[in-house]
C-alpha positions as CSV (number, residue, x, y, z in Angstrom):
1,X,9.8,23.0,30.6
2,X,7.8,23.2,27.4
3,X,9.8,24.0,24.6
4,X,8.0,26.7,22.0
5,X,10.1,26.7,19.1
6,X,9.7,23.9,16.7
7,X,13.2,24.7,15.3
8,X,14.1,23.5,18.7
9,X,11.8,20.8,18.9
10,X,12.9,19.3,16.0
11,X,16.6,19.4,16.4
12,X,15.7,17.7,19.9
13,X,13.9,14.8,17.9
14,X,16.3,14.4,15.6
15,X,19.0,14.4,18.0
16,X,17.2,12.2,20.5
17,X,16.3,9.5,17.6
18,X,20.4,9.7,16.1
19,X,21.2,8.8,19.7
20,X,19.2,6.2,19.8
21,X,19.9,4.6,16.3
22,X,23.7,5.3,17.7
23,X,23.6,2.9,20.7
24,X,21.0,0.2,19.2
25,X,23.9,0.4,16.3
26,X,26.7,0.3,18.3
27,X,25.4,-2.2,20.8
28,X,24.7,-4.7,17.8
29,X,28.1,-3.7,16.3
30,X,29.6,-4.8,19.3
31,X,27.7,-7.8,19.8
32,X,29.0,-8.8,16.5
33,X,32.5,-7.8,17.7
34,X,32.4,-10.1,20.3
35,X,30.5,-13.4,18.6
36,X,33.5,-13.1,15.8
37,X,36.1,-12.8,18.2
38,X,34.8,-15.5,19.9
39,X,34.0,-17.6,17.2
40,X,37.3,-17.2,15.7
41,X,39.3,-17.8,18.8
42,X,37.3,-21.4,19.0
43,X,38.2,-22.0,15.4
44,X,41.9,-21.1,15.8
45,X,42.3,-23.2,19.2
46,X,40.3,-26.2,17.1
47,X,42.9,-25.9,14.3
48,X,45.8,-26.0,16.7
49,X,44.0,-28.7,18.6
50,X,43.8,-30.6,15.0
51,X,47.8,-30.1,14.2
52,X,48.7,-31.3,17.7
53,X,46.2,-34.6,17.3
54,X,48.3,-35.2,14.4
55,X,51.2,-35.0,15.8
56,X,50.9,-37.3,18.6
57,X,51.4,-40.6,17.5
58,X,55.4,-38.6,16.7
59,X,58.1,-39.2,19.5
60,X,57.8,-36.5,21.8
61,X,61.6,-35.1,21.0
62,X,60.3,-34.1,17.3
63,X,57.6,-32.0,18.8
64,X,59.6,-29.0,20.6
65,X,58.2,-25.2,22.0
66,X,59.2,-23.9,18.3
67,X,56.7,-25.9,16.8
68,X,53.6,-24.9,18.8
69,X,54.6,-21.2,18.7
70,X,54.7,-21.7,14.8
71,X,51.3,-23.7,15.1
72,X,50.0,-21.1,17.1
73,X,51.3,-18.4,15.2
74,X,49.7,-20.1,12.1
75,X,45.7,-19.9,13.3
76,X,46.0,-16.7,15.4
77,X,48.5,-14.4,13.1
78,X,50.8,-13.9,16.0
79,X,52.4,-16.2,18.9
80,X,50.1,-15.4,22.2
81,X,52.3,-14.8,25.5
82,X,50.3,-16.7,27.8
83,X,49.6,-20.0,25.5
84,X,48.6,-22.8,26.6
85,X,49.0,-27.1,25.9
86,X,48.7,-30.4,27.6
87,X,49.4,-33.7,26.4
88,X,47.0,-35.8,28.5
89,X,46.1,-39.7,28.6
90,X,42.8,-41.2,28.2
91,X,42.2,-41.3,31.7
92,X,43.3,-37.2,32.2
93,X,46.5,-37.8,33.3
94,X,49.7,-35.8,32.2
95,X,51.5,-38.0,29.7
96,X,55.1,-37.9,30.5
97,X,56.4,-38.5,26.5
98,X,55.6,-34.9,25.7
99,X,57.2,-31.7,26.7
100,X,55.2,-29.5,29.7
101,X,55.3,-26.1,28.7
102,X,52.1,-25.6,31.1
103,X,52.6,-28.8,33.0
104,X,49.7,-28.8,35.6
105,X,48.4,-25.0,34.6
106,X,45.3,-26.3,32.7
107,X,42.7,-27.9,34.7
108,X,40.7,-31.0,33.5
109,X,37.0,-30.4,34.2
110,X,35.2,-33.8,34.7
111,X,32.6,-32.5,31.8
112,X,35.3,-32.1,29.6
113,X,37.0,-35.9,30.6
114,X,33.6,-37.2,30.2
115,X,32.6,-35.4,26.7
116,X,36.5,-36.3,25.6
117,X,35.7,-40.4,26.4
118,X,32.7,-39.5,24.5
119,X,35.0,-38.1,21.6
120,X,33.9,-34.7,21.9
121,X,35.5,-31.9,22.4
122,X,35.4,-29.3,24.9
123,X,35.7,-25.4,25.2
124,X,35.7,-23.8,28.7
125,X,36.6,-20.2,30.3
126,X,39.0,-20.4,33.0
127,X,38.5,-17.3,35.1
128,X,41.3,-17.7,37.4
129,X,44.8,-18.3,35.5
130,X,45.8,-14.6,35.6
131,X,44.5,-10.6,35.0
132,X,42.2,-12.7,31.8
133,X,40.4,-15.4,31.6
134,X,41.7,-18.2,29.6
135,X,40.1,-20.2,26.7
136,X,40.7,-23.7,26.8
137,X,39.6,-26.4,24.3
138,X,39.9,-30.4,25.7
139,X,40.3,-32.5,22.1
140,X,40.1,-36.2,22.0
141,X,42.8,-38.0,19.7
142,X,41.1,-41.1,18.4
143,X,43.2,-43.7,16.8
144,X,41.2,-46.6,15.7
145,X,38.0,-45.9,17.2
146,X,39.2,-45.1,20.5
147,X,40.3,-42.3,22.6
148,X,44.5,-42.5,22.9
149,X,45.4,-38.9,23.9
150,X,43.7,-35.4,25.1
151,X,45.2,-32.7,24.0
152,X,44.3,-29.3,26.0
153,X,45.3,-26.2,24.4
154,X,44.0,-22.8,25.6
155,X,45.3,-19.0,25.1
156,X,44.4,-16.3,27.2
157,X,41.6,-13.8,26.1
158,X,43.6,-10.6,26.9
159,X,43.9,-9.6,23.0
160,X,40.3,-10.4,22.8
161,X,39.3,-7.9,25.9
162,X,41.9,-5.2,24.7
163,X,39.5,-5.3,21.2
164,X,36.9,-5.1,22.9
165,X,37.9,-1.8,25.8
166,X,39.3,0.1,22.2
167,X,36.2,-0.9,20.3
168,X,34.1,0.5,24.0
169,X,36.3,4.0,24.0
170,X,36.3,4.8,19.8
171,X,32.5,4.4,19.9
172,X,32.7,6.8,23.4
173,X,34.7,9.3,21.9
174,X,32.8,9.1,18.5
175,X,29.2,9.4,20.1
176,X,29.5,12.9,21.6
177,X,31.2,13.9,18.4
178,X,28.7,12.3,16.0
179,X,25.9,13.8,18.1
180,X,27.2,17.2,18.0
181,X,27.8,17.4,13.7
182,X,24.3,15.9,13.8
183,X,22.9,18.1,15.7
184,X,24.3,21.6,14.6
185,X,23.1,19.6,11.1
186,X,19.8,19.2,12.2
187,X,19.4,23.1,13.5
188,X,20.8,24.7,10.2
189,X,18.0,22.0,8.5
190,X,15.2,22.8,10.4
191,X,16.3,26.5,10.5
192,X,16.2,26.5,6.4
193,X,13.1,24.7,6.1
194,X,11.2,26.6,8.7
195,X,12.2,29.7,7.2
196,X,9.1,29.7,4.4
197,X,7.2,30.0,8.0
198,X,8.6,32.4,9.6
199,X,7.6,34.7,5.9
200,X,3.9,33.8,6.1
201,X,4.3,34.8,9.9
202,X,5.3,38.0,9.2
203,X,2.9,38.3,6.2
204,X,-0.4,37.7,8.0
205,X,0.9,39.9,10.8
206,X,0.8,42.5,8.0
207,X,-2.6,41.6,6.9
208,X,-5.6,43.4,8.1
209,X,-9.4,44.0,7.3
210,X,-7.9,46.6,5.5
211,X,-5.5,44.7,3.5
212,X,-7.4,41.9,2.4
213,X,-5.8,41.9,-0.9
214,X,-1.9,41.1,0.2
215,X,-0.8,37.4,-0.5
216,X,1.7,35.5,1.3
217,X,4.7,34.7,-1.2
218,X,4.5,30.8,-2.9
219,X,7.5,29.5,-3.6
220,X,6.1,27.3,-6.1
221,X,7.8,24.0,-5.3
222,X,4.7,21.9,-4.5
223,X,6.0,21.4,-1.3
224,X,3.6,21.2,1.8
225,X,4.8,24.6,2.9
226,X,3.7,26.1,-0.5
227,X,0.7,24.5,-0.6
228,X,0.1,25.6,3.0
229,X,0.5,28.6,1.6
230,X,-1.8,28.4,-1.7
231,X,-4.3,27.4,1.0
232,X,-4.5,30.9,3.1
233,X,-3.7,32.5,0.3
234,X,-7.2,30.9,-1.3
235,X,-8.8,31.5,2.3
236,X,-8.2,35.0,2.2
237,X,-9.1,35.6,-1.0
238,X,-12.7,34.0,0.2
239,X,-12.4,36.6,3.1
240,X,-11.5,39.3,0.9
241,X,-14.8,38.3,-1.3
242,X,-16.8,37.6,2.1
243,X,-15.4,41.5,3.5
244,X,-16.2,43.0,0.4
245,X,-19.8,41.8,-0.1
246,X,-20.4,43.2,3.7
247,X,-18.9,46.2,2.5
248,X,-21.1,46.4,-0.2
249,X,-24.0,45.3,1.5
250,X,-23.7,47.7,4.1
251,X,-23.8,50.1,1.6
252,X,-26.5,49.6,-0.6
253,X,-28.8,48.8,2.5
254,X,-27.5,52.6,4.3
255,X,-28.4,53.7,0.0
256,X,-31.9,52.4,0.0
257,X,-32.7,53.3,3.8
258,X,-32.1,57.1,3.6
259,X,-34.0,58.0,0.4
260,X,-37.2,56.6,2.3
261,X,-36.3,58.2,5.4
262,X,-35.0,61.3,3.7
263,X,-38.6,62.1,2.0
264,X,-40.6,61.0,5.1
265,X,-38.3,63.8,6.7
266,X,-38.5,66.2,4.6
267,X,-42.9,65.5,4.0
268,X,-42.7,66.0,8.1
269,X,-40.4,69.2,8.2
270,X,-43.0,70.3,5.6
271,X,-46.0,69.6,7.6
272,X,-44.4,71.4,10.4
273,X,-43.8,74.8,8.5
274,X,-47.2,76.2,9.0
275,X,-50.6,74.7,9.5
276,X,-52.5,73.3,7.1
277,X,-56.0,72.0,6.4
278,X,-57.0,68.0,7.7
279,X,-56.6,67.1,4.6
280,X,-53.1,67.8,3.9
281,X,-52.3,66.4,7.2
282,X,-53.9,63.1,6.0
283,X,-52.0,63.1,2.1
284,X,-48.8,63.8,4.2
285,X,-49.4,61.4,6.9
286,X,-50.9,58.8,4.2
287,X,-47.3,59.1,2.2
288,X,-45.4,59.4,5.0
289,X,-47.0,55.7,5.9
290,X,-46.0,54.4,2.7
291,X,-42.4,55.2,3.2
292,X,-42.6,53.8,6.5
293,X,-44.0,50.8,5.1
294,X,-41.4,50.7,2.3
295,X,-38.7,50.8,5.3
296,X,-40.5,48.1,6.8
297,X,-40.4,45.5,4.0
298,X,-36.6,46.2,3.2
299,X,-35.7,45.7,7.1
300,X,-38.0,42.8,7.3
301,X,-36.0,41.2,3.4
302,X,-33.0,42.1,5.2
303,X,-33.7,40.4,7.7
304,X,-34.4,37.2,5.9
305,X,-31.7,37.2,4.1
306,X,-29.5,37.6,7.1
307,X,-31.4,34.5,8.8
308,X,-30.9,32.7,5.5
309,X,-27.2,33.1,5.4
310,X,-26.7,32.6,9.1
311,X,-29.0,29.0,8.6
312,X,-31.4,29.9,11.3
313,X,-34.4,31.0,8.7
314,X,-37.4,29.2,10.5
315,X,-39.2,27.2,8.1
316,X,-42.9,25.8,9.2
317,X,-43.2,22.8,7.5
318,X,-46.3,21.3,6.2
319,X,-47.6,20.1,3.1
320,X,-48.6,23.0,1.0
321,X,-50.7,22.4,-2.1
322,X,-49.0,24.3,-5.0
323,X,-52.1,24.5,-7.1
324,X,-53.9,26.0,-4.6
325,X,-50.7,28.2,-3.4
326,X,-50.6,29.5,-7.4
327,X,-54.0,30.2,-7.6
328,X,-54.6,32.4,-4.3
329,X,-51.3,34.1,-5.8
330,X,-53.3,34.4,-9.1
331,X,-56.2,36.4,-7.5
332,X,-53.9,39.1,-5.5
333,X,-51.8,39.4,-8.3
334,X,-54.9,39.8,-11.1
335,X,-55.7,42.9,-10.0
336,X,-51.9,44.5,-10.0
337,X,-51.3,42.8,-13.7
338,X,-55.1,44.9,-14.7
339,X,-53.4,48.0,-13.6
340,X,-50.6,48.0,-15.4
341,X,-53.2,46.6,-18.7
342,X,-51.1,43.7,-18.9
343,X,-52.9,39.8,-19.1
344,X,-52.1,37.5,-16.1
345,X,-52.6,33.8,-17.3
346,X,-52.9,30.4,-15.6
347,X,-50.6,28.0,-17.2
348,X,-51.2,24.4,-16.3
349,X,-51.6,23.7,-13.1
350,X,-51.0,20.2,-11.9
351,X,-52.7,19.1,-8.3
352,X,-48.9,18.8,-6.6
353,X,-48.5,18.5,-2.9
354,X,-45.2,19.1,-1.3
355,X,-43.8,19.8,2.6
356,X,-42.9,23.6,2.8
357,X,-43.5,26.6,4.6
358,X,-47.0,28.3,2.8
359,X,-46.0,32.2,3.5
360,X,-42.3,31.3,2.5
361,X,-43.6,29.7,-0.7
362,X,-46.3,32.4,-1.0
363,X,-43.9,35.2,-0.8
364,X,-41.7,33.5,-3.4
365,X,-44.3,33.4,-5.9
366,X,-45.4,37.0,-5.1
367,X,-41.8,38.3,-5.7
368,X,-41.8,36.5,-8.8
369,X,-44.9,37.7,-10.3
370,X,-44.7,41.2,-9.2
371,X,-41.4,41.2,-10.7
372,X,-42.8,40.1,-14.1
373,X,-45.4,42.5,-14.1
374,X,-42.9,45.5,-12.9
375,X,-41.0,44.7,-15.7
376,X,-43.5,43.6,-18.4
377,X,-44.5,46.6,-20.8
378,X,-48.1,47.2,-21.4
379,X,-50.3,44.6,-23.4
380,X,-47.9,41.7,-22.0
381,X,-48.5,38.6,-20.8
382,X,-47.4,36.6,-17.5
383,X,-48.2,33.2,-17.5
384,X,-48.0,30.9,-13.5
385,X,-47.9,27.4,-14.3
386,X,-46.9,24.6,-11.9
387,X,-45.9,20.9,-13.3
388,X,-43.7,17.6,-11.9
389,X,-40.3,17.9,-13.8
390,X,-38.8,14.1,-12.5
391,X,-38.2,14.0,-9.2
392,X,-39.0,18.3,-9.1
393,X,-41.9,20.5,-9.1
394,X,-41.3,23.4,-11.4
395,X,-43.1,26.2,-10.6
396,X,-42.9,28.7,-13.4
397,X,-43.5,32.6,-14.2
398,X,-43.0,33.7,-17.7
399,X,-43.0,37.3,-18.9
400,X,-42.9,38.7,-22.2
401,X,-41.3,41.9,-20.9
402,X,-37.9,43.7,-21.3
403,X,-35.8,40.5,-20.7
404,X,-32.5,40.4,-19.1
405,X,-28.4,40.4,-20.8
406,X,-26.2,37.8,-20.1
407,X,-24.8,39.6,-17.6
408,X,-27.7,40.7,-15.7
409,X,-28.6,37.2,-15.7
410,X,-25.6,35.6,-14.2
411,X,-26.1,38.8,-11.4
412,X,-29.5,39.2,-11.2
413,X,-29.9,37.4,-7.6
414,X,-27.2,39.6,-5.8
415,X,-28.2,41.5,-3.5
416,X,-29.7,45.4,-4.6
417,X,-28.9,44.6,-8.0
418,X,-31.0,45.9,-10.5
419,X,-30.5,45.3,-14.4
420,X,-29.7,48.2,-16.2
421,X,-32.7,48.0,-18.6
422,X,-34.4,48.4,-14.9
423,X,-33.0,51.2,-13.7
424,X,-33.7,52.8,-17.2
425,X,-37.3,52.4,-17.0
426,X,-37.3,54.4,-13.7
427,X,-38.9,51.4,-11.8
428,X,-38.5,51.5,-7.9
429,X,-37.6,48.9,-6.0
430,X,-34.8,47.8,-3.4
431,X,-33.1,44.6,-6.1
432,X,-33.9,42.4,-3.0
433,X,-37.2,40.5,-4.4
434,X,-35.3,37.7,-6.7
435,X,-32.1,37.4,-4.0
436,X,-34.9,37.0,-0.8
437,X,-37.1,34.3,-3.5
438,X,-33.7,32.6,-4.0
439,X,-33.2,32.2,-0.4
440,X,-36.8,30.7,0.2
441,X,-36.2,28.7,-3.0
442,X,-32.5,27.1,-1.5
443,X,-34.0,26.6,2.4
444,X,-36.7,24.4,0.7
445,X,-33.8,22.6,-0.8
446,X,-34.7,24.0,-4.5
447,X,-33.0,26.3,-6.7
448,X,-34.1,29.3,-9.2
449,X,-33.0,29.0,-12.5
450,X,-34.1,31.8,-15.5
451,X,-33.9,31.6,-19.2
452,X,-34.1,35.5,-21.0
453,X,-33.4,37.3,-24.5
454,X,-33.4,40.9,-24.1
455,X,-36.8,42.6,-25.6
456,X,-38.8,39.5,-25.3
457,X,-39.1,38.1,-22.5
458,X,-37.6,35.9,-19.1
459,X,-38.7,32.9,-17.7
460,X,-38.0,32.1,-13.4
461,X,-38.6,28.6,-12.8
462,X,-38.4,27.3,-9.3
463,X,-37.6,23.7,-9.1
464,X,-38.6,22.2,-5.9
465,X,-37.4,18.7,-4.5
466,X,-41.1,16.7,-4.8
467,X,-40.1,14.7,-1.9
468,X,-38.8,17.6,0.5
């Protein structure tokens, strides 16, 4: 069963991992337990083994049951019951001088007789003396660089198990407990530092389309939680921005559609009142083109744009000469600047070749021009020029016309704006031309950069990558 809450999950973890840093802990602690037990029992039955060795070249009547307890009692703390100790010759035979206590009880293994000739001692586990097993150590006595005595002394391991079964059921009775504190711990932790989430839950359930604006709280301790929440909190404020530029798109588009369609309405529901003479019919249907065609190119910049923001603007690709391109845009554009008595100059014009799309490019510099002519006052001048700047082309169309604020300048590529010295002079136009040229300008991998005072004059220049 997959568990869905990561409250849950986590107090499972942590419980799961506390287990298993109990038992690795506890079965080291009572490894320990049981080497220092050991270890100390050998040491104790080698001190007593030590005091006895001394004691044998003694007569055996000075060397009585007291004494051993005492000797015992000296390296263990307390007398064992079941104590062991053998006086043995150098052949493994009981020697007859010193009292029996255990007369016969300890057996000799032929390892130990052999390592005891060799002057070693010996410690063994008896396993069949009684309920425990017994430990017995074989010592040699050596007097004068031979072997006079073995001495066998041995205890049973019964306090050593009885450590060992309480040590077993404190660390069973203290698991269960330990696990449970731990893990109630663990679910009022995770339960407090989940909290934060369950917040932003119930925050960006509340947020909508509609309510773009609402922030999820920041606690403002650095934590990943509050950064998690700086994060969507900085994401929706980007959606907020993206939703609001739709918004605003889809308004000024729905704006700049209906006053074309509302006049080629109204020139139709004129046409239709009573009949008129073939040439009215022509002036009506000639104007009633003209706003069809005015539709046409906002639908078609529209629609460019919208390719250019979704990254799926086609681009034919193929070296375009730029002197050539501002040229042919010279000629078209000659007769518009003569209209409006206004001087259209050529700049220089360097012989640059880049890879582009021509019409993209072409449409650009058309946008460019017409826009400093629109906005150029009459007895101006626009100057095209086209130079290498570095590792650039700069392509560049300078007006001396109305100019732009700072503001203007810093909005002047949104989309349908128009400066407010623009919409003064009554001049028509969608505020599309410098966003769509910006577009063309960006898919070529170039940018649009203009330089303006207001009354004299701006300056576009395109800056192309020469190698693109």
């Amino acid at each position: 069963m997959r568990i869905r809450s990561i409250r849950a999950r986590l107090t499972l973890w942590y419980t799961s991992l506390l287990t298993v840093t109990f038992l690795l802990l506890g079965s080291t602690a009572y490894g320990l337990l049981v080497y220092n037990l050991s270890r100390d029992s050998d040491a104790a039955l080698r001190g007593v083994a030590q005091i006895l060795a001394q004691q044998a070249p003694r007569p055996s009547s000075t060397f009585f049951r007291p004494d051993i307890d005492a000797v015992f009692r000296r390296f263990f703390g307390f007398s064992p019951f079941d104590r062991y100790f053998e006086m043995r010759d150098p052949f493994g035979r009981l020697d007859p001088r010193w009292p029996r206590p255990s007369a016969g009880k300890l057996p000799l293994s032929p390892t130990a007789l052999k390592n005891a000739s060799e002057e070693r001692p010996t410690f063994e586990t008896i396993q069949d003396m009684g309920q425990y097993p017994v430990r017995v150590l074989t010592f040699p006595v050596v007097r004068a660089g031979r072997v006079v005595n073995l001495i066998q002394v041995g205890m049973s391991l019964e306090s050593m198990y009885m450590t060992r079964h309480r040590f077993l059921l404190i660390m069973a009775a203290m698991l269960p407990l330990g696990l449970l504190f731990a893990g109630g711990g663990g679910w009022i932790l995770a339960h407090r530092a989940l909290k934060p989430v369950d917040r932003m839950t119930d925050a960006a359930r509340r947020i909508s389309a509609e309510h773009l604006a609402e922030r999820i709280e920041e606690t403002g301790t650095q934590d990943e939680l509050d950064r998690l929440a700086k994060t969507l909190n900085e994401m929706l404020g980007r959606l907020d921005a993206a939703f609001s530029q739709i918004r605003q798109f889809s308004a000024d588009a729905s704006h700049e559609l209906q006053t074309p369609l509302t006049i080629l309405k109204g020139e139709l529901e004129v046409a239709l009142r009573s009949p008129r003479s073939p040439d009215e019919y022509q002036r009506i249907l000639k104007s009633a083109l003209e706003e069809i065609d005015r539709i046409a190119h906002l639908v078609e910049g529209l629609l460019l744009l919208a390719r250019a923001d979704a990254g799926v603007l086609r681009m034919d690709r193929q070296p375009v000469d730029l002197a050539q391109l501002v040229e042919e845009v010279y000629g078209q554009t000659k007769v518009l600047a003569d209209t409006h008595a206004l001087t259209l100059d050529l700049g220089l014009v360097e012989p640059i070749s880049i890879q582009g799309d021509y019409e993209r490019l072409r449409r650009l510099l058309l946008n460019l021009v017409d826009n400093g002519i629109t906005y150029t006052p009459t007895g101006g001048h626009v100057t095209l020029s086209v130079q290498r700047d570095g590792g650039w082309v700069s392509l560049q169309v300078s007006d001396t016309g109305i100019g732009l604020s700072g503001e203007d300048q810093e909005r002047i590529f949104q989309r349908f704006y128009r400066a407010v010295e623009a919409r003064s002079h009554g001049e028509s136009g969608a505020g599309l031309g410098l966003c769509i040229a910006q577009s063309i300008a960006e898919a070529h991998g170039g940018k649009i950069e203009v330089e303006s005072t207001t009354g004299q004059g701006s300056t576009f220049t395109v800056l192309l990558p020469l190698n693109s």
